[in-house]
Structures are given as structure tokens and as C-alpha cells.
N, C-alpha and C positions, 0 to 999 in steps of 0.2 A: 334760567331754564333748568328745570331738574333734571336728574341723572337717568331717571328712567324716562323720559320724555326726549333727553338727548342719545338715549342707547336705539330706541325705538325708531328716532328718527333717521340716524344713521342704519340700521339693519332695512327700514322701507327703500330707502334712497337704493342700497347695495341690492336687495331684492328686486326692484324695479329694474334697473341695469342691467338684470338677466333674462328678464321676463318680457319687457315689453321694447318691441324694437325701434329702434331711433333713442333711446334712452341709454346708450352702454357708456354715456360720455360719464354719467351720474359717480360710475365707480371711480374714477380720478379725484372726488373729493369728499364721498359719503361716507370713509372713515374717519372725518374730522371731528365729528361728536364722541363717537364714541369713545376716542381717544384723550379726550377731554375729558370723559368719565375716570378713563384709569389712572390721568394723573391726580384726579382731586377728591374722586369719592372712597371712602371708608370698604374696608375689605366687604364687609356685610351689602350696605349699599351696593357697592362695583358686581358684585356675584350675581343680587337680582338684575344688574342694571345690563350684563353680559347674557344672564339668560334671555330678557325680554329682547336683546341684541340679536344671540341666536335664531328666535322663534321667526322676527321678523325678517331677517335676512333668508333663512334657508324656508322659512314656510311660505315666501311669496315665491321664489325663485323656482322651485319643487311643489308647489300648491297641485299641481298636475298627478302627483302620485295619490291625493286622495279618489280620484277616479277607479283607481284600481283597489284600493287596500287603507281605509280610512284607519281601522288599527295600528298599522303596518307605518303609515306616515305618520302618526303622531310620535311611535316608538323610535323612528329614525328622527325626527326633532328634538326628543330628548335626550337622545344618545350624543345628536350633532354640537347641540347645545353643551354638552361634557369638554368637546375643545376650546369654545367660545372661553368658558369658566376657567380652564388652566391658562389660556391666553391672556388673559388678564391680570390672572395671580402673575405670570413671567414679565408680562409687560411693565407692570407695576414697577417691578424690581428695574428692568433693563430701562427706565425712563428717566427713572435715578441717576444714573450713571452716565458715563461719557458717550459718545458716539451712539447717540439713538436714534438720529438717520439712519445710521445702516443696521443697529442692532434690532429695530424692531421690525424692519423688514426682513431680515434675516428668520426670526421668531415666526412670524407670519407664515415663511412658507415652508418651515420648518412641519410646522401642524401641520398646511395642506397638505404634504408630502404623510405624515403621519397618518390621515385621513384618507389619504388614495392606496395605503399600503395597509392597514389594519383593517379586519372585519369590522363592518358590510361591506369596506372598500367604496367608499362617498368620494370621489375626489370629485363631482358633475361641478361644483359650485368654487373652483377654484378661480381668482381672479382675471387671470388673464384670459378665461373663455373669453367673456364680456368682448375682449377688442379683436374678436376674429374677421371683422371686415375692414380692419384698422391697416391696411395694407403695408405702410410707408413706418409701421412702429413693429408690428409683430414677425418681419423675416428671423432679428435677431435669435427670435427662439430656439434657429437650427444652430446655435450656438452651447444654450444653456437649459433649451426645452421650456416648456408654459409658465415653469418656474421663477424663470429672470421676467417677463411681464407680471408675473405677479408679485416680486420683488420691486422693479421700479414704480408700480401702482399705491403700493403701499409708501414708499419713499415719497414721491410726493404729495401724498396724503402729510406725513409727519413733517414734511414741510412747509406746508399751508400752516398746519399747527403750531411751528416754531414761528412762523412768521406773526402771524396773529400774536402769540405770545411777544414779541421782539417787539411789537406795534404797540403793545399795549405800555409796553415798558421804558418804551420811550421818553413818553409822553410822562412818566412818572421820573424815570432817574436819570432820562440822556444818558440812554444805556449805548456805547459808539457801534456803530453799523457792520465793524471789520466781519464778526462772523454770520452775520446774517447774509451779508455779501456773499461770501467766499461759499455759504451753501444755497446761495441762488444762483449763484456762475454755477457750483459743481453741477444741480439739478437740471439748466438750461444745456449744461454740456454733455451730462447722459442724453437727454431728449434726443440733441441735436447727433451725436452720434449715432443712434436708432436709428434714426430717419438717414441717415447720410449710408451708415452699413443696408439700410432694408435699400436705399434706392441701388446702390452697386452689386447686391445679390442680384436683386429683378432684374437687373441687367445683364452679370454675368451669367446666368446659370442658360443654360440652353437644352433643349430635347434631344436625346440624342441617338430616340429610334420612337416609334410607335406600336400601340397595340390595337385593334377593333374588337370592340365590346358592342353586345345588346343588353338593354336593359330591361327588363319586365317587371312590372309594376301592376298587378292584379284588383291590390283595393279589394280584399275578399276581408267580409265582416268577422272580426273575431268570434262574433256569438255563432260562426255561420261553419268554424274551423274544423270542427270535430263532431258536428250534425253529420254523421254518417248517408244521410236522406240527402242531403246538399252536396254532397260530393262528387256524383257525378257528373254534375254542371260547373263546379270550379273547376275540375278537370277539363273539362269543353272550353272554359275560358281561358284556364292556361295555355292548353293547344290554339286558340284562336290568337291570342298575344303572341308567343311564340312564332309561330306560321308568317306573323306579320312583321316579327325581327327581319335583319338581313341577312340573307346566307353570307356563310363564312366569315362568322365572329365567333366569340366567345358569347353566349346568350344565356343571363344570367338570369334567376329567380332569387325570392327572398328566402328569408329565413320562416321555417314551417311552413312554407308554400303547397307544398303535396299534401292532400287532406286525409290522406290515408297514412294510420301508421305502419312503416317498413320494414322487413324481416326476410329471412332468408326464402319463406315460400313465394312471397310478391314481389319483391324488387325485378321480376321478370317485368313487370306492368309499367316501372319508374324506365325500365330501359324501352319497352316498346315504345314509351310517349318520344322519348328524347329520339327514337328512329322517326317516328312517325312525324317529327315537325323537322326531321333532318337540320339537327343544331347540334352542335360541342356543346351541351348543357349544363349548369353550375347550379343546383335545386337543393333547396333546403328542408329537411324532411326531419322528424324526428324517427329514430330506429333504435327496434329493438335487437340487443344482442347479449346472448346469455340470461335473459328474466332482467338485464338491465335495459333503460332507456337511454337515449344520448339526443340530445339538439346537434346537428350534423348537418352540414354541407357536402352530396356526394356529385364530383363530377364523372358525369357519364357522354360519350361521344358519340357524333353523330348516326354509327353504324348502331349505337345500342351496346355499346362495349361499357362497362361497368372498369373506370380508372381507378380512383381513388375517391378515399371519403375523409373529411377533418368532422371530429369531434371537439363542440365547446370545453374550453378549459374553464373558463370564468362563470361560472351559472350565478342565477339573479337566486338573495333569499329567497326566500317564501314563496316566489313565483317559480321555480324549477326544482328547489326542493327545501324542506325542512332542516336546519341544524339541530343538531342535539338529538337528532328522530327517536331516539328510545327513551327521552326523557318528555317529547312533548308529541307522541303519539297522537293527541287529538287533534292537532291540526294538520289542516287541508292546503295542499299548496294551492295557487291561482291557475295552474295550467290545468288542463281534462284528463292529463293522460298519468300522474303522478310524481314519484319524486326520481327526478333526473343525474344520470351518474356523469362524472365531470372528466373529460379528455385527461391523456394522459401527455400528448404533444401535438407540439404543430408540424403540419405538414406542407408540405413543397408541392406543387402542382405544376407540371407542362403545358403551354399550351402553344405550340408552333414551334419558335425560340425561344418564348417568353419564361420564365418564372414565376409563381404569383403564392402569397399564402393567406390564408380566407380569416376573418374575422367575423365571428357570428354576437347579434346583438350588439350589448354595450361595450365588449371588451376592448371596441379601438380608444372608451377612455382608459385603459389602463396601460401607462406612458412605456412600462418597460416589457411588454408583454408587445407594443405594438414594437417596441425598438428590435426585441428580437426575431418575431418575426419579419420585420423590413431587411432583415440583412440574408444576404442572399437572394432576395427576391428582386424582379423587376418592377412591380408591381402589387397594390393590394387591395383586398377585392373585401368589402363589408356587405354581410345580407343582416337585414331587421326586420322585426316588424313592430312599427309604434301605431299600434293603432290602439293600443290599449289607452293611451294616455290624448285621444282627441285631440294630435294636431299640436296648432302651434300654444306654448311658445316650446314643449320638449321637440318636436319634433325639428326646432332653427339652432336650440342647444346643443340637440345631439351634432348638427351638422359643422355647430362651430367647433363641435372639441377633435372633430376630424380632420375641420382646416387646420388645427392646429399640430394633430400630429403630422398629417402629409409635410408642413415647414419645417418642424421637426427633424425629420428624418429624412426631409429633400426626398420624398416617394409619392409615386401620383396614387389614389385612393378611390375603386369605384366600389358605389354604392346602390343596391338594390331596397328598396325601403316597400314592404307592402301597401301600405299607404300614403309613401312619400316621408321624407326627403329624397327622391333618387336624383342619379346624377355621377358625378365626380368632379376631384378636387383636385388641382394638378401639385406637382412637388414646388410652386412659387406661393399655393394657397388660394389660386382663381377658381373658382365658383362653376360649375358647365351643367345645370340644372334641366330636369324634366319639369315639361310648366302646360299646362294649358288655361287657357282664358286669365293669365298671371295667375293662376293657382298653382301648388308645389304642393297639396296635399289630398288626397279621398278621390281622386280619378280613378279610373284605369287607365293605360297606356304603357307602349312600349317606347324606346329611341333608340338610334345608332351614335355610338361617337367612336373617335380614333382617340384616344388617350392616349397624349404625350406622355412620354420615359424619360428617367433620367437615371443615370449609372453610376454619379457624386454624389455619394451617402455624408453625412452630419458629422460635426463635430460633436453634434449632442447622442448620434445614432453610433458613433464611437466608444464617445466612456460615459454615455449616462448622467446620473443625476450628481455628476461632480461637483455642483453650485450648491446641490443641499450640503453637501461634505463640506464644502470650502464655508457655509453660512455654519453650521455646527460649529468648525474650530474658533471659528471668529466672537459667536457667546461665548464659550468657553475661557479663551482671550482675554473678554472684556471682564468676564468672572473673577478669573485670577489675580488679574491687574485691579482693580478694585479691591479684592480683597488686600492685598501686597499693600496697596494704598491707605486700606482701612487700617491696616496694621503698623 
């Protein structure tokens, strides 16, 4: 099988895993082509055989963003494909070498890690999304964070490979079995540790107070947001959602819920609604302050009393605003209202006892943004709205990279989604979804839940991404020593 037909197949398999549900088993062994490419194919060969790797993995898995911004998704394919290509060139080398069970998975999520931290900030498509209903394998991660499953994912990928290799080699030189053994025990005995630690968390960890939330979920059409002429009817609609929550919760809205943009002369209107359905209200509004705009969550209480407001830190390109704006003045971002100024911190919020700090849009995929906001808080509260992107499969994505930070950081997670995913994720990673007729998307409705707390924050919620630090020295290691060796 050629290398480009082995790259491709392996990027379909990895893509599918993300995309289509019931399929996430596929990532436990769709890097085994491709990894076949780096050991055999010629730098020339390997390069195309990793781009057509890249396109195929991230353009099935993210195919959703051509919805919004067909330009905009091809540019992030080829950008993504940029780490595909150095992944290769390092693999190469590091395959060579001793200890390439752990070295290349180390390498592996080295670049994820480089990927969720470097501009545009891409980490959606990091491995261990995939197993976020994988209950009995994914607690570990409040250890090491998404990074150690996408660490062992890739390990046993390179073990399929070794073995295959071992098999073949057999059969040609009665090659003896000692080390093929000793890295089937080691591999069966991460597994079995996984599952042995996930069963004693799910056990041990217990609630150790609760909060009551409502959830409001509108299902107001994006094309419908900023029609100035429609807005007095979503407003009718939010008050009717609302009105139908339960008193005394916390009654939340999504992200740009309020159809009207907010400013110091109207925000009187944002507080009469929140008297008028008599709720502690959590609404997401975009506001202007000072000739800038801000994506903002402001809570305001049931009397109409104006508390506090979080402004986005993380804004999406091109959809909130332009980079480079004085170099690339002619483009138009995707929102109506312009290009958006980016928070300057996060904020702490009251509500009763409780503690909570808001995450707007995608920023709960960003691992240490959500870590620092999880500390100090009791809780944490995400507004979205995907409705841009029609549902599933971003809108099951978005939810798993939730469950994985709530395991994370042992924090329970409620979420307000305009068009759904809403719900919340408790800090063990269970699921407590809004659903009607088993639909979780493009309704309206409201619900009430009591969200379980918990007050035992992470080893990962601690010191972070310690595992990329500890996987960096260990290249380096294997660098030196080799070279010591070559010498």
C-alpha cells in the first residue's frame, strides 16, 4: 500500500473518531499507517504523505467550520497541517532511536500542547477528546490533564506497530519474544492501572455541598441576532423561558442572548427583564464600553441590581475580530457588530455561598485558562452559542472537551448552549443533559438541576501541564544519549 494511501487512511480513521459517534474506539489504532509512513517513506514522500495525513484528519473532524467561513477553514488546514509536517521530520529521527514507545508519544503531545498554546490556539482535535464517554479510562486525567490520554493513545498505537513489526520478523529470523513481551505487559499494565485508578476516583470522590441552577436555552437563529425588527420577540421569548425557570436558582442565559447591543444608556432594560422574571440572572450580552465592544457575561439579581460583568479573554479569529487589523483592513469579521476587544481578567462571582467564574464560548478548550479560573471557584458556568456550526458532531465535541476539563480539575461545569449542548458535567465527568424527544440540539427550553460540588481540586489543577515538562526532558534525554552514543 502506498504512503499516500497509508497517510490518508490513517488521517480518515483519526477523523472519523471525532466526528462520528460510536466511532471514538477507531483512535486506539488509526495511527498505525501513518506511522508506517515515517519509518519507510523518503523525507520528500513522508512530507506529502503527512500533509495528505493532516487534511484528512483535521478536515473530517472540523469539516463543520466550513459552514461558517470556507476561506477561513481551508487556511486553518494548512496551517494545521504545518505541525503534521514537523511531526514527521522529529518522528523520523526519534524512531531511530531507543525507547520509541514513549518517545513518540511524548513528541506527539508535545505539538498538541504547542497547538492549544500558539496562535489560532487549535487544540479542538487533541486525542484524548475522542474518549470522553470512556468513563473507567479518562479519570486519570485529573492527574496529568487530556494530555496523559493522549499520551497513552498514541503509545499504544506504536505498539500495534512494534508488534506487527516483531510478527513479521519472526517469521524471517526467530527474532526471541523477551522484548515484545515486556512492552505487552508494560502496555496491558498502563491500561489496567487506568481503569483500576478511574474505578477508586468514581468511588472516592464525593459532593460535598450543592448549587441550583436554571438553564435557558432559547434556540434564537443566528441570522435572527442582530435583526433589530426581531428583537422584540426574542426578548418575549427569553422572558417566557425565564418566567418558566424555578425561583430561586441561579438562571442562566447563553452567550449573546440579549439582542440588543448594551451600553451605559440601556443596560437599565437588561436589569428591568432580570426584575421582571424575578431571577438572579447570568445573560450574555455583547457591550459597548468606551467605542470598544466586549463578548460579556453580566450577572444581574433578581431586584434588578447590576453585580458584576466577565469580559471574554480568548476571542475566536476572524469571527470577533481581525489580526494584524491595520495590515488587513479589508476584511470583515463573521459577527454584525465588529471587531471585539479581548478581557483583561477573570472574574469571581457570588452567588449565595457559592463561588463560580464564567467561561464564554470556546475558552473552556483552553486547559490552563480553565485551570486558573477553577481555583478558587466552587463551580463553573460556560455560555455558548454554536449554532453557527449546525449541530452535531461540534456541538458533542464541544461537550466532550468539557467533560474533560471538569475531570481535570475535579470542578462540576454548567453549561448554557443557545442551541444546545446545555446541561452540565459534574467534577467525576457524568453527563446531566437538557433533551427533548432525545434531541440535545435546536429546541427551546428551559430545566432546573441542583449541581453537585466538590471542594478537592486536581493534581493537574495544582501544577499543570507538568507531563509536557516531564515528556520535553525525556526527548532531550533520549537526544543526548544517542548522540553520546553516536560519538
Amino acid at each position: 500500500m502506498s504512503s499516500l494511501l497509508l497517510s490518508a487512511l490513517s488521517g480518515v480513521l483519526l477523523g472519523l473518531a471525532f466526528s462520528v459517534g460510536g466511532l471514538s474506539f477507531l483512535v486506539w489504532f488509526s495511527l498505525f499507517g501513518f506511522f508506517i509512513v515515517i519509518k519507510r517513506a523518503g523525507i520528500k514522500d513522508g512530507l506529502l504523505s503527512a500533509f495528505i495525513f493532516s487534511l484528512c484528519y483535521h478536515g473530517i473532524a472540523m469539516y463543520w467550520l466550513n459552514h461558517v467561513t470556507t476561506l477561513g477553514f481551508i487556511a486553518l488546514l494548512l496551517y494545521l497541517s504545518l505541525y503534521s509536517l514537523l511531526f514527521f521530520l522529529s518522528a523520523k529521527y526519534f524512531f531511530k532511536r531507543p525507547f520509541k514507545i514513549i518517545t513518540i508519544p511524548c513528541l506527539w503531545i508535545t505539538f498538541e500542547f504547542l497547538r492549544e498554546n500558539i496562535w489560532p490556539y487549535c487544540g479542538w482535535t487533541s486525542l484524548g477528546y475522542t474518549q470522553a464517554s470512556n468513563t473507567y479510562f479518562i479519570q486519570i486525567a485529573d492527574i496529568a490533564g487530556v494530555k496523559l490520554l493522549s499520551f497513552i493513545i498514541v503509545l499504544v498505537n506504536v505498539y500495534f506497530l512494534e508488534l506487527i513489526s516483531f510478527l513479521k520478523q519472526r517469521k524471517i529470523l526467530k527474532v526471541a519474544p523477551l522484548s515484545i513481551l515486556k512492552k505487552s505487559l508494560s502496555v496491558v499494565l498502563i491500561l489496567s492501572l487506568s481503569a483500576v485508578y478511574s474505578v477508586y476516583r468514581l468511588k472516592a470522590l464525593k459532593p460535598s455541598s450543592s448549587v441550583k441552577v436554571s438553564i435557558v436555552q432559547p434556540a434564537t437563529p443566528e441570522e435572527s441576532k442582530y435583526n433589530y425588527t426581531l428583537s422584540p420577540g426574542i426578548i418575549k421569548s427569553l422572558f417566557y423561558l425565564g418566567k418558566r425557570t424555578k425561583e430561586d436558582t441561579l438562571t442562566i442565559f447563553p452567550e449573546a442572548a440579549w439582542p440588543y447591543l448594551v451600553n451605559q444608556d440601556n443596560i437599565s432594560d437588561l436589569k428591568d427583564f432580570a426584575k421582571s422574571i424575578k431571577r438572579d440572572s447570568l445573560i450574555g450580552v455583547v457591550k459597548s464600553e468606551k467605542n470598544k465592544f466586549y463578548n460579556a457575561a453580566l450577572f444581574i439579581d433578581k431586584n434588578g441590581n447590576f453585580i458584576k460583568a466577565y469580559r471574554k479573554i480568548k476571542l475566536v479569529p476572524y469571527g470577533e475580530y481581525i489580526p494584524l487589523r491595520k495590515f488587513l483592513g479589508f476584511i470583515s469579521v463573521i459577527n454584525q457588530i465588529g471587531d471585539m476587544s479581548p478581557g483583561k481578567q477573570g472574574e469571581k462571582f457570588n452567588y449565595k455561598d457559592k463561588v463560580f467564574s464564567v467561561l464564554i464560548c470556546f475558552e473552556d478548550a483552553f486547559s490552563e485558562l480553565v485551570r486558573e479560573f477553577a481555583k478558587g471557584s466552587d463551580f463553573l458556568v460556560n455560555i455558548t452559542n454554536d449554532a453557527w456550526f449546525y449541530g452535531d458532531p461540534q456541538s458533542w465535541q464541544h461537550l466532550n472537551i468539557m467533560t474533560l476539563r471538569a475531570i481535570e480539575n475535579r470542578i462540576s461545569i454548567v453549561r448554557s448552549a443557545n442551541t444546545g449542548i446545555s446541561g452540565w458535567v459534574s467534577f467525576k465527568g457524568q453527563k446531566h443533559l437538557l433533551t427533548r424527544d432525545k434531541r440535545f440540539v435546536f429546541f427551546p427550553a428551559q430545566d432546573y438541576f441542583t449541581v453537585s460540588l466538590n471542594n478537592e481540586r486536581s493534581i493537574y489543577n495544582k501544577f499543570g501541564e507538568w507531563f509536557i515538562f516531564l515528556s520535553g526532558l525525556i526527548l532531550i534525554a533520549v537526544c543526548i544519549g544517542s548522540r553520546q552514543k553516536e560519538g
